[in-house]
C-alpha positions in Angstrom: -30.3 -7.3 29.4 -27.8 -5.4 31.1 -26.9 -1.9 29.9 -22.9 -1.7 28.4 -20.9 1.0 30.1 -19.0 3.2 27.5 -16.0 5.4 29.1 -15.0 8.5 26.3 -12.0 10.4 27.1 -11.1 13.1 25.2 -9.6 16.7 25.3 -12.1 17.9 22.6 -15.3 18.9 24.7 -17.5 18.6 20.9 -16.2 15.0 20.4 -17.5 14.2 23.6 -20.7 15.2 22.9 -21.3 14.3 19.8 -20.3 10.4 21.2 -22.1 10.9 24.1 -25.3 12.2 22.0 -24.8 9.1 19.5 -23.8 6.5 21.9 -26.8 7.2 24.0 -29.4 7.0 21.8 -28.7 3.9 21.0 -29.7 3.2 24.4 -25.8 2.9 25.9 -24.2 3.8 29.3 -22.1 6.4 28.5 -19.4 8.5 30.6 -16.8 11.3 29.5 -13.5 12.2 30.9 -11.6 15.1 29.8 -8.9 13.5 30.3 -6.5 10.5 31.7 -6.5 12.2 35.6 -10.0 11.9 35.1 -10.3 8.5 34.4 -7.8 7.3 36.4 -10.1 8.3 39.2 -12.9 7.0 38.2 -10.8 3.3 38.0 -10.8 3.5 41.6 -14.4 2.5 41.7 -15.9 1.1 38.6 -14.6 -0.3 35.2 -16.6 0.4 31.8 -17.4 -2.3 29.1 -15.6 -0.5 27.0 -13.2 2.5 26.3 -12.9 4.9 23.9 -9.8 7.0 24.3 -8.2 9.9 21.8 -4.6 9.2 21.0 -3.0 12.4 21.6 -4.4 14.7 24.8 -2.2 16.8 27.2 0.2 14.5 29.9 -1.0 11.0 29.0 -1.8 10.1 26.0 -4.3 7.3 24.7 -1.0 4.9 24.0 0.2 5.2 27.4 -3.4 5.4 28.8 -4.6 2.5 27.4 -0.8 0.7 28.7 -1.9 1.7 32.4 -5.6 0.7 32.2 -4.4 -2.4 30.3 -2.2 -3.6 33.2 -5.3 -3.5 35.7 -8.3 -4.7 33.3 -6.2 -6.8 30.5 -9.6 -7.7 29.1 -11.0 -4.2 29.0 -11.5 -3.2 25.2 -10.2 -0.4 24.3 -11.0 1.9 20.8 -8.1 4.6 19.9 -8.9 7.4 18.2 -7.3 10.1 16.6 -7.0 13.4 13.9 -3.8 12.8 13.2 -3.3 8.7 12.1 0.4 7.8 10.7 1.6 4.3 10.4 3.3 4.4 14.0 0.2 5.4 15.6 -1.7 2.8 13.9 1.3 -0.1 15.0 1.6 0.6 18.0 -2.6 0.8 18.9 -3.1 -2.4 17.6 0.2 -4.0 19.5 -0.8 -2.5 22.7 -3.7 -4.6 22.6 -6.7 -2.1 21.0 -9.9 -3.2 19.4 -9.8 -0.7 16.9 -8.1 2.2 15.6 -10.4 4.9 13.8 -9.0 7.8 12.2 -11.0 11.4 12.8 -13.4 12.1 11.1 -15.3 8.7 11.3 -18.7 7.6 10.9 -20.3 8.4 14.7 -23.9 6.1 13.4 -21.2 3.0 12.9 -19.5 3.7 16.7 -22.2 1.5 18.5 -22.1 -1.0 16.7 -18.6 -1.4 16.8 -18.6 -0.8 20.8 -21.1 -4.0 20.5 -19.0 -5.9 18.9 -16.0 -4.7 21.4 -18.1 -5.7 24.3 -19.0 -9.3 22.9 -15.3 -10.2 22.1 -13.5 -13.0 23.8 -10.4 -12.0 26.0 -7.4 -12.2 23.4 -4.4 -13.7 24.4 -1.3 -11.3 25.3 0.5 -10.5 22.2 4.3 -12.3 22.0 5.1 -10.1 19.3 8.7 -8.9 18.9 9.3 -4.9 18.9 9.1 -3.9 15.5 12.5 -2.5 13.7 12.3 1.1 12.0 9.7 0.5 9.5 10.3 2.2 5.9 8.8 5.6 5.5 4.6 5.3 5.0 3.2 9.0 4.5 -0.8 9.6 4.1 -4.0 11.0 6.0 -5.7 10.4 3.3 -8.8 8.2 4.1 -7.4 5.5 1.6 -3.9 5.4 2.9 -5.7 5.6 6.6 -7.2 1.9 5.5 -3.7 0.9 4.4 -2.0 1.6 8.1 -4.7 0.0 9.9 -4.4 -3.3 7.8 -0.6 -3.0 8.4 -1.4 -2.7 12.3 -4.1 -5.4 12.2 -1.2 -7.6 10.8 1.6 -6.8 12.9 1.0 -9.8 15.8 0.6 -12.3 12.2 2.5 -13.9 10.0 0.2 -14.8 7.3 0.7 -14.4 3.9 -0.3 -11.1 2.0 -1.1 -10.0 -1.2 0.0 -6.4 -2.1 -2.2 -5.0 -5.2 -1.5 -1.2 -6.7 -0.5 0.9 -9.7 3.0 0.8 -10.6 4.7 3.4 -8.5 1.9 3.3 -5.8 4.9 2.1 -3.0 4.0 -1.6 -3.3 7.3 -2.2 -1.4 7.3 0.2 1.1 4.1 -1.6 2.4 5.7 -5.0 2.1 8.9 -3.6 4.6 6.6 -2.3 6.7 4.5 -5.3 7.5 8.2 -7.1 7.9 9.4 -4.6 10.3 6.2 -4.5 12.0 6.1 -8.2 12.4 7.6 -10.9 15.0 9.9 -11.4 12.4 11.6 -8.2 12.4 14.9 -8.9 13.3 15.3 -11.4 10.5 16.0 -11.0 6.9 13.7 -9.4 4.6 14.5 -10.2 0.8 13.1 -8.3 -2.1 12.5 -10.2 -5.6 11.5 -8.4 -8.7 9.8 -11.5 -10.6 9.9 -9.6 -13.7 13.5 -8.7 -13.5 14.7 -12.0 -13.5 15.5 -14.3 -16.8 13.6 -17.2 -17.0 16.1 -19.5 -17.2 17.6 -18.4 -13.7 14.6 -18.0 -11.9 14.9 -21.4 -10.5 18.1 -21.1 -9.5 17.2 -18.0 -8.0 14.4 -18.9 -5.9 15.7 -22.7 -5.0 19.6 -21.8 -5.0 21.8 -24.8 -6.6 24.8 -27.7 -6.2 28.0 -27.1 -8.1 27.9 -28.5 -11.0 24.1 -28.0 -11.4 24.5 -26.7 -15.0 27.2 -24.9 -16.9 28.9 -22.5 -15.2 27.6 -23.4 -11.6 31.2 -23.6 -10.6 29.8 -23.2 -6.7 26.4 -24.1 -4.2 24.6 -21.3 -4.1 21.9 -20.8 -2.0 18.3 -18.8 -3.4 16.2 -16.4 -2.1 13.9 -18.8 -0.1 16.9 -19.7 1.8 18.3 -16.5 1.8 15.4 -15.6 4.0 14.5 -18.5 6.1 13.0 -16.7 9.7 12.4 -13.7 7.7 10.1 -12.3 4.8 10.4 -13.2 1.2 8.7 -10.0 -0.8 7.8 -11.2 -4.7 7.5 -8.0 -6.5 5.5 -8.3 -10.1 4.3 -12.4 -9.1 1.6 -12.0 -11.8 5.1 -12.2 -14.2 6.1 -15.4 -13.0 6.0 -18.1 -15.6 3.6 -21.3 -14.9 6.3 -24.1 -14.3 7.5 -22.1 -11.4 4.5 -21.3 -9.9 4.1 -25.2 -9.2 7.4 -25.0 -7.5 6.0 -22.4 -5.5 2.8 -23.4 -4.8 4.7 -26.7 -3.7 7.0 -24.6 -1.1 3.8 -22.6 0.2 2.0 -25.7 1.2 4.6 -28.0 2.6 7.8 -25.5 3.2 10.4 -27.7 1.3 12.1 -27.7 -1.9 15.2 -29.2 -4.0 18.1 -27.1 -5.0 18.8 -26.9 -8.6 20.4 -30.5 -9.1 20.1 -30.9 -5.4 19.0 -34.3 -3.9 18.0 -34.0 -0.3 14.9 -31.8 0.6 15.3 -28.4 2.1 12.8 -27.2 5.0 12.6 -23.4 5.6 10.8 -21.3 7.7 9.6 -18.0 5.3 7.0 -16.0 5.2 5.9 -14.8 1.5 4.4 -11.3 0.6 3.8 -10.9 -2.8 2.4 -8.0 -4.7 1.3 -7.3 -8.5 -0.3 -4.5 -10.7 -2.1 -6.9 -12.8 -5.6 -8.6 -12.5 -4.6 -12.0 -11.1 -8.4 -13.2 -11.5 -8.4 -11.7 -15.3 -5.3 -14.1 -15.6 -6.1 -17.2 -13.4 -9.8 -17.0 -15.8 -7.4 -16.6 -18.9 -5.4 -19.7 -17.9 -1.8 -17.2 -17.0 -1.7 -17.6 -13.3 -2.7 -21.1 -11.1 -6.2 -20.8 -9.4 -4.7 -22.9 -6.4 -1.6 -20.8 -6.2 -3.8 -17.4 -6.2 -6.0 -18.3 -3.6 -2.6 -19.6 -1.6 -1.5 -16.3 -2.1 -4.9 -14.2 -1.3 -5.1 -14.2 2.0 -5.4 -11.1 3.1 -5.5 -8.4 0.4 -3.3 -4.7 0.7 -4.7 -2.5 -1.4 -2.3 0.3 -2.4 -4.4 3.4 -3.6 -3.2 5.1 -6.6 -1.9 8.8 -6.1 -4.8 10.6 -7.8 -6.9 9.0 -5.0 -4.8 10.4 -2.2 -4.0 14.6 -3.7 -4.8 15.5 -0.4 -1.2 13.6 0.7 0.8 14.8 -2.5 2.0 18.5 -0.7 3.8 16.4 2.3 4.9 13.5 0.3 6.2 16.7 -2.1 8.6 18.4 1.0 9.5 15.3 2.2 11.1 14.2 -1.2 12.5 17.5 -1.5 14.1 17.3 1.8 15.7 13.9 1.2 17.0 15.3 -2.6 18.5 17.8 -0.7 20.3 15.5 2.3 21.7 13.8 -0.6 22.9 16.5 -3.2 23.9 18.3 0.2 22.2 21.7 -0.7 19.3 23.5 1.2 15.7 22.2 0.3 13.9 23.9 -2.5 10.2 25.4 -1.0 7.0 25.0 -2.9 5.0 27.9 -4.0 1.4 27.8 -3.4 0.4 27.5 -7.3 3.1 24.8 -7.4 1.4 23.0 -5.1 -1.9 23.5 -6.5 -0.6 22.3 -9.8 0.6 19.3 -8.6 -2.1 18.4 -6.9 -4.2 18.6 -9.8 -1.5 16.3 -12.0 -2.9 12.6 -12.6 0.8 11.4 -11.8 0.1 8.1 -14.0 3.8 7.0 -12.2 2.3 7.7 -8.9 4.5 8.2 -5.9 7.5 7.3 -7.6 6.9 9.5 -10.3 6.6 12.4 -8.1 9.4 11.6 -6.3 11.5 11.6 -9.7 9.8 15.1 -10.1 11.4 16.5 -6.7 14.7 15.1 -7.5 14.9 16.5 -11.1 13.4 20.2 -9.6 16.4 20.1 -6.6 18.7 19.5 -9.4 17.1 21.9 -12.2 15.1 24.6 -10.4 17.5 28.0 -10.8 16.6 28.8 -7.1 15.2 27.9 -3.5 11.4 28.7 -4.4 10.0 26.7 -7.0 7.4 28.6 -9.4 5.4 27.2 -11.9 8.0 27.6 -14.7 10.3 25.7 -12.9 8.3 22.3 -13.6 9.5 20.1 -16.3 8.2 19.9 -19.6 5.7 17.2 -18.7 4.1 18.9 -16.3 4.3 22.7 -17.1 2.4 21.7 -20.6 0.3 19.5 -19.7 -3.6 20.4 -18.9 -3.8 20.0 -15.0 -7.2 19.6 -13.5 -9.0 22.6 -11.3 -10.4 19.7 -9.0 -8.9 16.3 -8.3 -12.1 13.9 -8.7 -10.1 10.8 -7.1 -11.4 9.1 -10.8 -9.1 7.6 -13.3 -8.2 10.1 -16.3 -7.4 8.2 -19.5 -6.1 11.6 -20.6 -4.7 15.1 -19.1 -2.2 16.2 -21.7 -4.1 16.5 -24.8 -6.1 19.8 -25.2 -9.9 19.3 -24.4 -11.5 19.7 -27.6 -9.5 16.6 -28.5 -9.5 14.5 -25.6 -13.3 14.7 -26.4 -13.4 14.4 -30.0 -11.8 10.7 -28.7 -13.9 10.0 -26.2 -16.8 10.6 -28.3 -15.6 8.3 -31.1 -14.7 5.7 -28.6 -18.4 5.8 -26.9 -19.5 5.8 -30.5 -17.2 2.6 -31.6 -18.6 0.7 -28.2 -21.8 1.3 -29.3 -21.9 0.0 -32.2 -20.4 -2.9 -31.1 -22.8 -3.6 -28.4 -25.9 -3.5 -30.9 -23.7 -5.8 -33.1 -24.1 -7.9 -30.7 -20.3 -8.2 -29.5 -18.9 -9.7 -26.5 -15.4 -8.8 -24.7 -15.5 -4.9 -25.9 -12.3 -4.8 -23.4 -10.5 -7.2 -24.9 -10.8 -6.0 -28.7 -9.9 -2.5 -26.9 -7.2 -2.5 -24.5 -5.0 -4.0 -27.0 -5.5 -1.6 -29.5 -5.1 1.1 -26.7 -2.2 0.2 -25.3 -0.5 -0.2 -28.7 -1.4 3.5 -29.8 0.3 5.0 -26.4 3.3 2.9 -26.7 4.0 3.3 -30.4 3.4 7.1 -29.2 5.5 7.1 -26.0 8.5 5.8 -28.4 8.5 7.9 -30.9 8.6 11.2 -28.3 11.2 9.1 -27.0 13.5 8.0 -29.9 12.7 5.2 -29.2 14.2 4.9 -25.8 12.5 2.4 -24.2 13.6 3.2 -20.7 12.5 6.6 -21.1 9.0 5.5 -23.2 8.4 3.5 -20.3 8.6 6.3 -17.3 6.5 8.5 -19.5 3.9 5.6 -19.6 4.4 5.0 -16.0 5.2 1.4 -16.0 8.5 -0.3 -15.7 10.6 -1.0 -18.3 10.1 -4.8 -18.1 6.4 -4.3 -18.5 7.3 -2.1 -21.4 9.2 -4.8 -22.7 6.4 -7.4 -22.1 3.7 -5.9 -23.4 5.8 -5.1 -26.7 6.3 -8.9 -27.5 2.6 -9.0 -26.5 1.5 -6.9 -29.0 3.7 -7.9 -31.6 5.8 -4.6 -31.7 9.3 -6.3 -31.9 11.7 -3.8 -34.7 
């Protein structure tokens, strides 16, 4: 069998060897470049199987690099690496044609294989796609968000239909716009629906649009969201909300691309692709009987995970000066500057409202903080008092406000309540539990708040229509 040729380039001498040292014994043809000069020379007289090129070196970089040798071997695999991954980067790799995009540090035992399965790979057709649009604002090197740009660069050529699961607050939407503006079908419409947001008696009419004279007070046609975006990208926010009669009607649209207007006779054909996101467990509810089985797996075709903010702390000090930058462009005032015990603190802050919340946070300190630098006692009440953590353990905290003496005292009697139950024999421990859980925190989160919902809600770090929800739910109507 003939021995694959690996080209490296990179300006880092100690990558280099550490590929060439990894790549060789696993009994590969490898040669190094310090550069694109280099390379380019080498062209001349030989092509590898396969190229491995850093993203950012002096004169050319790996983008352009890969552009040029591209243009001369168009079936040439190429893998781009890099330190310093950001959506962009990620984009525009995968839409200049590359096999893989790796963020630094990665796994050097897993490289051969992948350069295996670079050199076995069919030629790929050139990609048609249109040039992506400005793409809403992604920040993160953290190795979770790293997973989230690559999937949004793996699906920048498609149009297929994606599922967008995260915390509320996680940016849910901001991944959604990206994968539109990154797509062929940029320059079209992207509409945003909040299922939850919307009466039930008008979601129909919302979606499906309908004739004058549909119902009382349709004095006008009216067109819906699915036509409203026809080319473009339909983004259903909160889909785990919508009720079961409409999820036939989309199920329906999904599979065939047609649907009725509200009173409408004559079939309507659109052309839409539909990104759809939730924070709930969609296989909890399809196994509860919530959520259509068929419809779910219509939807789950490709899963977006969006990583909570306690799993990303390492991204919370420039997600932090960016939304104090953009307070500031807005209230026109100079930035406020983070101390280094600021930052430490809020790093070490669960942030059950993730990105969102801490966005809120920056706002309320470019309005409330007495001066430029921000100290400790600038933070607001919820996050001065509360306990923070010395060490982030990227592990869901049921608690961080409540003194540790008590936080444990609960734990304890929960453990001691579970096990009880289990040598009782009991089944669906969760089920008897969550309830009971998420009544406690709400009942507490309204009285702090007088009982302001909207304001109970953002200290629970859901949305007020989940609030609202889970209320009737648990039978907590005044």
């Amino acid at each position: 069998m003939k021995t694959l040729k690996v080209w490296v380039v990179d300006d880092d001498e100690s990558i280099r060897w550490v590929l060439e040292k990894a790549l060789r014994g696993d009994g590969l043809n490898v040669q190094s470049f310090p550069g694109a000069a280099e390379l380019f020379d080498a062209l001349a007289d030989d092509a590898p199987n396969v190229l491995i090129t850093d993203i950012r070196m002096p004169g050319v970089n790996g983008l352009e690099l890969m552009e040029r040798v591209r243009a001369k071997y168009p079936a040439l695999p190429v893998i781009i690496t890099t330190a310093h991954s950001d959506l962009d980067s990620a984009v525009a790799a995968y839409k200049g044609g590359a096999f893989e995009y790796l963020p630094k540090p990665f796994d050097v035992d897993v490289v051969a294989a992948l350069v295996q399965r670079a050199a076995a790979r069919k030629p790929a057709e050139a990609d048609t796609a249109t040039p992506a649009g400005s793409a809403a604002l992604l920040i993160g090197e953290a190795p979770a968000m790293q997973e989230v740009f690559r999937a949004i660069g793996r699906l920048s050529h498609s149009q297929i239909t994606v599922l967008i699961t995260g915390e509320t607050g996680a940016g849910k939407e901001l991944v959604a716009r990206a994968l539109h503006a990154h797509s062929p079908r940029a320059g079209k419409e992207f509409i945003a629906v909040n299922t939850a947001a919307i009466p039930k008696d008008l979601m129909e009419s919302e979606f499906f649009g309908h004739e004058r004279g549909a119902f009382t007070g349709a004095q006008m046609q009216r067109k819906g969201r699915f036509e409203q975006a026809d080319g473009g990208t339909l983004f259903l926010d909160e889909i785990g909300e919508m009720p079961t009669d409409l999820q036939t009607r989309l199920l329906r649209v999904l599979s065939d691309g047609e649907f009725y207007r509200v009173g409408g006779t004559a079939p309507i054909k659109v052309d839409v692709r539909v990104i759809t996101a939730t924070n709930r467990d969609l296989e909890k509810e399809v196994a509860e009987g919530r959520f259509r089985e068929d419809l779910y797996h219509r939807l789950n075709v490709i899963r977006v995970r969006i990583p909570p903010l306690r799993e990303r702390v390492q991204d919370i000090p420039g997600l932090a000066k960016h939304f104090l930058s953009r307070a500031a462009t807005e209230l026109q005032t100079e930035p406020k500057r983070l101390g280094k015990d600021v930052v430490e603190k809020l790093s070490g802050s669960v942030w059950p409202g993730n990105v969102r919340q801490l966005e809120n946070v920056c706002r309320w300190l470019t309005v409330m903080a007495p001066g430029r630098d921000i100290h400790l006692a600038d933070l607001p009440p919820e996050l001065s008092a509360s306990a923070g953590r010395s060490k982030p353990t990227g592990k869901p905290v049921i608690a961080d406000a409540a003194p540790a003496a008590a936080a444990g005292e609960w734990l304890t009697l929960l453990r001691a309540w579970a096990d009880q139950k289990l040598k009782a024999g009991k089944d669906d421990l969760l089920g008897e539990a969550s309830p009971a859980f998420e009544k406690v925190m709400i009942e507490a989160a309204l009285a702090a708040c007088d009982g302001e919902r909207i304001k109970a809600a953002q200290r629970l770090g859901w949305g007020r229509n989940t609030l609202t929800r889970k209320i009737k739910e648990l039978g907590l109507e005044d």
